[in-house]
Steps between C-alpha positions, in 0.01 A plus 500: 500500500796753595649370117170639369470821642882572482427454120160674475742802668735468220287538200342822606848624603501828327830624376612853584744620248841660610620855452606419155231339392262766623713728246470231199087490574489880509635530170258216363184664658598780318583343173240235506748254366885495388790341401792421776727767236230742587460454787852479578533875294232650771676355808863621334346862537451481889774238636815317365366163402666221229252411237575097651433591804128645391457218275569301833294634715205505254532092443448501872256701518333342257529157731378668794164606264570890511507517167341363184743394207391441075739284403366414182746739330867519508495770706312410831225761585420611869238636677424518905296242615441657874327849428632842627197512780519167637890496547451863683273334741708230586779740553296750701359245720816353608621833526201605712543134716899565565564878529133630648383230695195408277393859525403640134380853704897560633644418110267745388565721820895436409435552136327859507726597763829461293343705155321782450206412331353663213142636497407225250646250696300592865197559302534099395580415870234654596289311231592211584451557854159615421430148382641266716269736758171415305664125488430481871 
């Protein structure tokens, strides 16, 4: 029984990409889909990265499922598999679980207190805080 729900566990694992995948997925939500050359041109423009390397890290990612690949060409075709707003949740909750104690009010608390907001931006907090009010 332990076997079984050890392995029930490990299927719905989900896999939380590093640092440098995060950039590789940013540049495919933006693109839709690319090439690892492409790819590898966009990353070139913000770090020092070998085009191996990239190519590398993209055949792993594509193993762990964070990305898609069309291999029916020569050249392989990616896209992100994970999208942008699921992969920010995960992030954001184990950001809110480690650094804020599970409490989403001090991130936002921290958040607002570190930037000075633009009248756009409070009038969407306060939108948003408008709704989760009529939520309740």
């Amino acid at each position: 029984m332990l076997y079984e729900t050890n392995r029930i566990m490990l299927k719905t694992k989900v896999t939380k990409p590093t640092e440098s995948e995060i950039e590789i997925l940013a540049i495919l939500w933006e693109k839709k889909t690319a090439t690892v050359r492409s790819v590898h041109e966009e990353l070139s423009k913000i770090k020092d990265a070998g085009y191996t390397t990239t190519l590398k890290l993209m055949q792993i990612m594509f193993e762990k499922k964070l990305v898609s690949r069309d291999d029916s060409n020569k050249t392989h075709i990616y896209g992100a598999a994970v999208t942008k707003e699921k992969t920010q949740k995960q992030f954001l909750n184990r950001m809110i679980d480690s650094l804020f104690a599970g409490s989403s009010a001090d991130l936002v608390l921290h958040a607002l207190g570190q930037t000075d907001a633009t009248d756009a931006e409070l009038k969407k907090i306060q939108a948003l805080i408008n709704e989760l009010k009529l939520k309740k």
